[in-house]
N, C-alpha and C positions, 0 to 999 in steps of 0.2 A: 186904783183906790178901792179898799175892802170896806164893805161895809155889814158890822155884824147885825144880823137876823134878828137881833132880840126890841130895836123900833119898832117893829113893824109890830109885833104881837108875842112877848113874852112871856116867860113862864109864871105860873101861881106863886105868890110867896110863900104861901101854904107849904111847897114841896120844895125842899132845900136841894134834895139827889135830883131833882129831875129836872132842878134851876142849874143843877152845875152842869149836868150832861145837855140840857139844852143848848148851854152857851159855849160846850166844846164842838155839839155839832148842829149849831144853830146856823138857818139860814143865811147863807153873804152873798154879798153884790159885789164886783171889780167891776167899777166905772170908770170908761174911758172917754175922755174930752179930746176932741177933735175941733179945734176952730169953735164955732160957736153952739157945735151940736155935742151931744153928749149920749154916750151910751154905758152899757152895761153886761156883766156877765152875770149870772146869777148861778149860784153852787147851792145847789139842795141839799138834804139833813143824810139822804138817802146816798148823794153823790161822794160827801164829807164821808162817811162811814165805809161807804166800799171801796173808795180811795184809801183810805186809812187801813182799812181788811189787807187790800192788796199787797200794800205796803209792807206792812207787816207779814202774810204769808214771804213777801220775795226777801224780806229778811233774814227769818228763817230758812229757806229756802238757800241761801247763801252761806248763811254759819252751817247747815248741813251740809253744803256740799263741800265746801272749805275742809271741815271735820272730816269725811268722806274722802275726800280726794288726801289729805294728809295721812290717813291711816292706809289709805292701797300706797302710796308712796314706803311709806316705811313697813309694811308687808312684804313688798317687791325689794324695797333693800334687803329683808331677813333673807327671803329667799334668792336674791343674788347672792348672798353671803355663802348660805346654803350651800346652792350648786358648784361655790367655787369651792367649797371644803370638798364638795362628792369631789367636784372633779379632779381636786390637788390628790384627795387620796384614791382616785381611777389609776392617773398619771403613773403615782409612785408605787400602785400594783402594777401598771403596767410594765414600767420601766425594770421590775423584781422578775417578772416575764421575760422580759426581751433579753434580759443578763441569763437567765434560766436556757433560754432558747438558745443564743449562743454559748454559751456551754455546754449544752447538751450536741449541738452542730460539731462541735470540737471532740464529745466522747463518740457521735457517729464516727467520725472520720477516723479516731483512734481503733475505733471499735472495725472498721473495717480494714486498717492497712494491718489489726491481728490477725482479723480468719483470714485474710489476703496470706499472713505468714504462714498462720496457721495450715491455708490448704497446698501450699507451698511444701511446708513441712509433713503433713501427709503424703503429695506425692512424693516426697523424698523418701519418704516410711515404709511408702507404700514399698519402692525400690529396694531399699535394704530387707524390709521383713521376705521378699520372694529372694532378693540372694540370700539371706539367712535361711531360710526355709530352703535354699540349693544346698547350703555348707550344710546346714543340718543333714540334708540326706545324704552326702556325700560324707560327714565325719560319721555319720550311723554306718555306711556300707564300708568304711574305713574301721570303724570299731567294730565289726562282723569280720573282716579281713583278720583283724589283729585277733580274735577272739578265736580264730579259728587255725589260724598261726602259733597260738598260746595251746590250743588243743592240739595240734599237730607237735609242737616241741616235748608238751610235757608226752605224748605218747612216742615220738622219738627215744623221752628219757628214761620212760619206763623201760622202752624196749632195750636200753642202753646198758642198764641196769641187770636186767636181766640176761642179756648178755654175760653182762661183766659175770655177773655171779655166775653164770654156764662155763665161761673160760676158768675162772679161778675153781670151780670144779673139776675142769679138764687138768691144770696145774696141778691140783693137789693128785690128782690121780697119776701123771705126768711124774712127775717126784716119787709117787710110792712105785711105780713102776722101777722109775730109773736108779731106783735104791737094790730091787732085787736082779738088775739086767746090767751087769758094767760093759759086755760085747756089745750091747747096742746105744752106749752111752752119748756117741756122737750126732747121732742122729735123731735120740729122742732130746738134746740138748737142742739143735736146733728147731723140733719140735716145740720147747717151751721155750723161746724165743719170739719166736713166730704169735705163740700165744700170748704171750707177755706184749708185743709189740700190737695186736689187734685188742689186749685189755684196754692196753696206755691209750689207743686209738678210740675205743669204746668208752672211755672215761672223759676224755678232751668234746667228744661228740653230747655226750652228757651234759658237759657245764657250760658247752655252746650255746645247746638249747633251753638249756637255765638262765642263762644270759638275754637270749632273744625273747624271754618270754619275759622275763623281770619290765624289759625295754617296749615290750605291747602293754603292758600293765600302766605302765610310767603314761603313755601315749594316751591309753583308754584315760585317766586319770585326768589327764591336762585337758583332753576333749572334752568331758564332760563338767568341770570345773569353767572353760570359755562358754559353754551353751546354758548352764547357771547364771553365767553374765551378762548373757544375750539376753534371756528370758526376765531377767530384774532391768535391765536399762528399756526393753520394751514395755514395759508392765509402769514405769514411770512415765515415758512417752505418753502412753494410753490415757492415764490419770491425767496428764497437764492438756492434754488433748478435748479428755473430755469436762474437763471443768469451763473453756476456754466455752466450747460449745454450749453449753447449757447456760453461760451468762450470755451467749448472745441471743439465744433462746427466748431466754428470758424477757429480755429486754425486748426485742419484736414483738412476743407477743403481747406485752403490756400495753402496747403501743396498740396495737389492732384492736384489743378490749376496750380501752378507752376512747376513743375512737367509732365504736361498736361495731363495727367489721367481725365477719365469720370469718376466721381463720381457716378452717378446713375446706370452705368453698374458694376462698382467695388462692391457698395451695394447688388445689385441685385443676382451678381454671390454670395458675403456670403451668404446671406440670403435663397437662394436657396439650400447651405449647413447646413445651421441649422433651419429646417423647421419643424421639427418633433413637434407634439402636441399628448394629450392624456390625461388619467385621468379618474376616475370614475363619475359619471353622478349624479350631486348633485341640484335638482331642487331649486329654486329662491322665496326666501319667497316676497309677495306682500312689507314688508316692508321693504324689501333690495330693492327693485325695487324703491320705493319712493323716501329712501336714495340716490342711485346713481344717480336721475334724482335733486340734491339738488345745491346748486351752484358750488360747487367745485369738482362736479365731471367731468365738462369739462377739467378745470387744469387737476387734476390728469390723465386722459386719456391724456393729449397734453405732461403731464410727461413724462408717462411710453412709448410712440410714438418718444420722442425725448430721453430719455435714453436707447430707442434699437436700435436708427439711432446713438449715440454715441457709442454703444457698438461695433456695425459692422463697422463701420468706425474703429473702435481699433483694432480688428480681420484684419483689410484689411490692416493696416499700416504696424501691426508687420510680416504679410508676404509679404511687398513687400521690397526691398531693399534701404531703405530709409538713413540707418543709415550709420557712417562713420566705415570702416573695424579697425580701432584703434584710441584708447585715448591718452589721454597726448601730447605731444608735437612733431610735425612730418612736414616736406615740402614737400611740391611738386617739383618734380625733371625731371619730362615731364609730358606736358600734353596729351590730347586724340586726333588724326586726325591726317595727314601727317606731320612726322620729319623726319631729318637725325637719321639716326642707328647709335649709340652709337659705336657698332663696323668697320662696316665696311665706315660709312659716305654717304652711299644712302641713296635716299630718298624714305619713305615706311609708310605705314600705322599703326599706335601705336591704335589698339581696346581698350586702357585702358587708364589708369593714372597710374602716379610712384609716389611712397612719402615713405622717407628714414627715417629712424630713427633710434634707436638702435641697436644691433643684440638679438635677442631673443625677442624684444617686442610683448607680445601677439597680436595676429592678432586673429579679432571678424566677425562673423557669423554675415551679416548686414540684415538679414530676417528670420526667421519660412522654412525649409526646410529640405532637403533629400538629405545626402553626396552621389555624383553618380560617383564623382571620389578621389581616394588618394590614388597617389603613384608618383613615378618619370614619367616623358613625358619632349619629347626631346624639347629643349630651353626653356622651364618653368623652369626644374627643379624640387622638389619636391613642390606637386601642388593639390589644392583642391578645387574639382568645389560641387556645389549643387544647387540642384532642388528646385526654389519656383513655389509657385501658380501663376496665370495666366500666365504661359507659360515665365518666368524669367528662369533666370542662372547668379550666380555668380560665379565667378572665382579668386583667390586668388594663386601667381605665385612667384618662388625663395624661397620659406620658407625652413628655417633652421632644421625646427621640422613638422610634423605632428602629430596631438594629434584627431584626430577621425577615423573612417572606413568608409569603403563605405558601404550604406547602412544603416547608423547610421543616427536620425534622431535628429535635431539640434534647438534652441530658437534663435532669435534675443539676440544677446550679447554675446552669449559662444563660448569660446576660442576655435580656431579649429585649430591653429597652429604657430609659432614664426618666428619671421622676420631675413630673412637671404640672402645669397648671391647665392643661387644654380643655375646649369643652366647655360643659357647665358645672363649674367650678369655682369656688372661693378661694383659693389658694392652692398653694405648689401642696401636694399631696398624691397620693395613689387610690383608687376604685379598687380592691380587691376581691373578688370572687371565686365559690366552688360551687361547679351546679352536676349534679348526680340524676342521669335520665331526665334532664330538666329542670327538676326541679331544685333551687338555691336551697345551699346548706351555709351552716355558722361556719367560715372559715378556721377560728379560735380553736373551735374544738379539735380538729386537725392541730393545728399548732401547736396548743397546748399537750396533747398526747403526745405527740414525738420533740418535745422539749428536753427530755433527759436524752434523747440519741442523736437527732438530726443539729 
């Protein structure tokens, strides 16, 4: 039972505001009867008011936080919203990527079974240009033969010639003789018989050598017509040669710049591995030396200079880690630098890329190296690193399968293990890594460079 304050000692009637405020926060009694005894609570003006205060703050206190809590809600929807547009449109860069990358894996391999032709058809080139460079020397000392056979006929003909006109001098003398001598008619008759028969001889000897010489001319003419032909079907060779060359050229080295690799040092260090020369000591005929100083043996040296700066540039790609760790169809599921941890939600440093796919899809050896680790390691999971040249490491983390040894040594493109969930991990995906003297590099950037070739 309450009982209002204003019995006891009320307010002035004098003060109407300070009549009403008394009696909102005038003293009260809650009396409580018990059997025959009776008690009381008594609420002061002071107690009424800071109870009322309170109230009111946890009011407010509640529309604010209500308010509050309703606006980070739908802040947190904008931005889920957000992140799923970033990431629908990551997805569908990525996925314009991964179509990139295998096409460009497709113009590698096309790009290599050409120089594969290509130096196929050099050594074949090579073969024909040194027999062509025989026949040349041999149709040269063939057309010196003939040139010299053509000098020897026509001086034959001349002498033939002069002959003849010495005889037919001797005849005509022969004749005036035999006009004023009839006693010796028979005998200077066969005189000019003899003569007559060494003219007709002298004349047949003549148009022999007129003949043989026509027939070295014919010869010289055909020779030198075939080695006009030679010389225009190599000189096109050269051109398809060298075009074929300078697009692969090209393309490597786009690949190394993007990438930011020194080309000239990457060469350097091959070439420094495959240096070895030898062979038996075969001296130099003067007419090999002629030949090679001929017009096209600049080309051919500026060939075989630019298809072994092709070759080693090929040898440098396939061990550097260029290519994508798997084919077919795959996303990206984080990328490389500081993220939130998938588990526990700190933020921490990702030395790789994630990209999910199947479970089991083969997972590819993306350089020429040496398995230096396979087996389980705590938060990989079952895990497979190896060793490239210039001082590389790949890394390959979560697989489901391991399919090589340590110490087994591997090609760009074979299968070294299947994609799975192992470790510490949220799902069937891949760990991929490239660490350079140690230090973790962006995969991608590898990737994306050699996505027009690999």
């Amino acid at each position: 039972m309450a009982q209002d304050g204003n019995h006891a000692g009320g307010s002035s009637p004098e003060h109407p505001a300070g009549r009403a405020g008394a009696g909102l926060f005038a003293e009260k009694r809650i009396f409580i009867r018990s059997g025959e005894r009776m008690r009381y609570l008594r609420l002061s003006r002071r107690a009424q008011i800071a109870a009322a205060a309170l109230g009111a703050a946890l009011t407010c206190w509640t529309a604010f936080a209500t308010v509050s809590l309703a606006t980070l809600y739908a802040e947190r929807a904008a931005q889920g919203e957000a992140v799923a547009a970033l990431r629908a449109g990551y997805e569908r860069r990525l996925a314009r990527e991964v179509a990139r990358a295998e096409a460009a894996q497709d113009a590698m391999s096309r790009l290599r079974e050409r120089v594969a032709a290509l130096d196929a058809a050099l050594d074949s080139e090579r073969g024909a240009v040194i027999a062509a460079r025989a026949d040349r020397a041999a149709a040269q000392a063939e057309a010196a033969a003939l040139r010299e056979r053509l000098r020897q006929a026509v001086a034959e003909r001349e002498a033939a010639r002069r002959s003849a006109e010495a005889l037919r001098r001797g005849l005509d003398q022969a004749r005036r003789r035999l006009a004023g001598l009839d006693d010796a008619a028979e005998d200077w008759g066969a005189t000019v018989a003899a003569v007559a028969e060494a003219l007709d001889s002298a004349v047949a000897e003549r148009d022999a050598a007129e003949r043989r010489a026509a027939e070295a001319a014919e010869k010289l003419a055909a020779l030198e017509n075939r080695m006009r032909e030679d010389e225009a079907r190599r000189a096109r060779m050269y051109a398809q040669l060298e075009d074929a060359m300078q697009i692969g050229l090209g393309s490597l080295e786009r690949i190394f710049a993007r990438a930011g690799m020194d080309v000239e040092k990457l060469i350097g260090r091959v070439r420094a591995e495959y240096s070895g020369a030898g062979g038996p000591f075969i001296p130099v005929e003067p007419a090999s030396l002629d030949a090679e100083a001929g017009s096209d043996a600049a080309r051919v040296t500026s060939l075989i200079t630019g298809l072994e700066r092709l070759n080693l540039m090929q040898v440098a790609a396939a061990r550097l880690p260029l290519a994508a760790p798997l084919r077919g169809s795959y996303r990206l599921t984080s990328g490389f630098g500081i993220r939130r941890d998938p588990k526990n939600g700190r933020r921490r440093m990702h030395d790789g890329v994630d990209v999910a796919s199947a479970r089991g899809t083969p997972i590819l050896a993306t350089a020429d190296g040496v398995v230096t680790y396979a087996g389980w390691q705590r938060g990989y999971g079952r895990v497979v690193k190896i060793r490239h040249d210039f001082g590389y490491e790949t890394v390959y983390a979560h697989l489901d399968k391991i399919r090589v040894k340590k110490g087994e040594r591997v090609a760009q493109g074979d299968r070294i293990g299947d994609m799975g969930n192992s470790g510490r991990s949220t799902g069937v995906h891949l760990h991929y890594e490239v660490r350079n003297g140690g230090r973790p590099i962006n995969p991608l950037r590898y990737i994306e460079a050699a996505r027009n070739v690999f």
